[in-house]
Backbone bond lengths (Angstrom), bond angles and torsions (degrees), N, CA, C in turn:
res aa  C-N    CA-C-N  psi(-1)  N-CA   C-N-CA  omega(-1)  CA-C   N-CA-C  phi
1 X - - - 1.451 - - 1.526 109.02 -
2 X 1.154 126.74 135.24 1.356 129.83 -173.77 1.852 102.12 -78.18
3 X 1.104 99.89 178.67 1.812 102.45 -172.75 1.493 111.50 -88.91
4 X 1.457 93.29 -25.23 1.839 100.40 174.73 1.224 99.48 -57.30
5 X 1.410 128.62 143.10 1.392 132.00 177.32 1.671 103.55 -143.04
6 X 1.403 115.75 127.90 1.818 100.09 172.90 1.472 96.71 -108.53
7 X 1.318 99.39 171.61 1.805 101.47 159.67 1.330 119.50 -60.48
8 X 1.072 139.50 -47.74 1.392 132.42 -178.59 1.838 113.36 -60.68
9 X 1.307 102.29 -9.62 1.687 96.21 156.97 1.206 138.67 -30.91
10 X 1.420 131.98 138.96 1.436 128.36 164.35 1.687 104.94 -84.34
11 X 1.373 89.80 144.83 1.441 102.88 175.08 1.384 104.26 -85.13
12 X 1.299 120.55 174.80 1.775 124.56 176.09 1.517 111.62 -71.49
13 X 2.121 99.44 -29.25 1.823 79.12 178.91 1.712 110.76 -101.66
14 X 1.394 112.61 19.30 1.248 131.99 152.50 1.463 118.37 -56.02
15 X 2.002 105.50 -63.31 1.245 122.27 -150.81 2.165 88.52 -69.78
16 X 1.321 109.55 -45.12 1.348 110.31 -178.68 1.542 142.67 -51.18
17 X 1.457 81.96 -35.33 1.401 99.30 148.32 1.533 153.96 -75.14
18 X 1.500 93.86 -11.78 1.453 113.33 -170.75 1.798 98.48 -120.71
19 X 1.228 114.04 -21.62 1.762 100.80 -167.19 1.665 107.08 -93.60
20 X 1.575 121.24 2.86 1.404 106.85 169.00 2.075 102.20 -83.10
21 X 1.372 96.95 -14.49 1.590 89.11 -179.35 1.224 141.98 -90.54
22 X 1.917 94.98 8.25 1.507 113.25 177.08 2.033 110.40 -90.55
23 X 1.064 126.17 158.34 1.516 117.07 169.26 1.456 115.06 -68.33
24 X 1.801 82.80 154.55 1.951 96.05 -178.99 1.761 84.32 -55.71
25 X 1.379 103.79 142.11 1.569 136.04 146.46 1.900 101.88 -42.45
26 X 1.320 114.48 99.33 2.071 111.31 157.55 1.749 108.72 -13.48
27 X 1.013 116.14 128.57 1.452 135.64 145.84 1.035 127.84 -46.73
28 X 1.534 103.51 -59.06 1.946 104.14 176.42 1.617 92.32 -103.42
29 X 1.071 109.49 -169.22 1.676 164.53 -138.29 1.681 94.60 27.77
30 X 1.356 93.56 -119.84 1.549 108.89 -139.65 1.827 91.50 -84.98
31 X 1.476 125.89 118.85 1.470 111.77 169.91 1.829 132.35 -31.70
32 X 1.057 120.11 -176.60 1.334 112.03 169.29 1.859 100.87 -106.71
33 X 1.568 109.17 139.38 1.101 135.81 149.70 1.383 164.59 -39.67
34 X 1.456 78.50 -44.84 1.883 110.34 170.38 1.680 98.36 -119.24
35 X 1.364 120.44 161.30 1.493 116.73 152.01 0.991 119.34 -73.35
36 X 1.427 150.71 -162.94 1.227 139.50 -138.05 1.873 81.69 -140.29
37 X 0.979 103.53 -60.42 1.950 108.75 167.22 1.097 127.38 -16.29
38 X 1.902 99.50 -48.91 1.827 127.87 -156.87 1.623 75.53 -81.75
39 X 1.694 126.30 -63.43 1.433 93.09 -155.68 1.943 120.74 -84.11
40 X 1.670 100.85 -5.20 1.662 82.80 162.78 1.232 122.19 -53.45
41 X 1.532 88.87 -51.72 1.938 97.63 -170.86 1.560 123.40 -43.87
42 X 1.851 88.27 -45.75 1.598 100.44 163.38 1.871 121.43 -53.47
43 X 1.060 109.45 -27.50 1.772 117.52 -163.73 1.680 98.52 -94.97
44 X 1.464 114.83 -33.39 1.518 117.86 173.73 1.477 103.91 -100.34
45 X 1.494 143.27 28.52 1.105 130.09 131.71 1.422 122.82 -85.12
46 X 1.554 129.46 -37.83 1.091 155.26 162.26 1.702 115.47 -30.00
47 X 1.861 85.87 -57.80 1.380 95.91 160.11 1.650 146.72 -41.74
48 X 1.713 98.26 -55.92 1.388 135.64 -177.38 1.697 96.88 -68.94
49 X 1.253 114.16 -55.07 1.274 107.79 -160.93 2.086 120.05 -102.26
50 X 1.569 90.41 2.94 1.598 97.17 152.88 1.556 97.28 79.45
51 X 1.540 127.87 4.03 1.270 111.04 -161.39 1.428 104.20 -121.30
């Protein structure tokens, strides 16, 4: 996790609760890029801040 932190962050007993309910990550092609965390957090800041 980077040090930047906003409020609309997930906490760890946030992230635990919520990351068995996302899908397994594809097997083949191209890996993933971002963590999966970086873009909730990203999708629930967006949220929070209307922009």
């Amino acid at each position: 996790m980077p040090p930047d932190r906003y409020p609309s962050d997930l906490t760890d007993a946030q992230w635990e609760l919520i990351e068995p309910l996302l899908p397994e990550p594809n097997t083949g092609g191209r890996p993933e890029k971002h963590p999966r965390r970086e873009i909730v957090n990203a999708i629930l800041y967006v949220v929070r801040s209307g922009c």
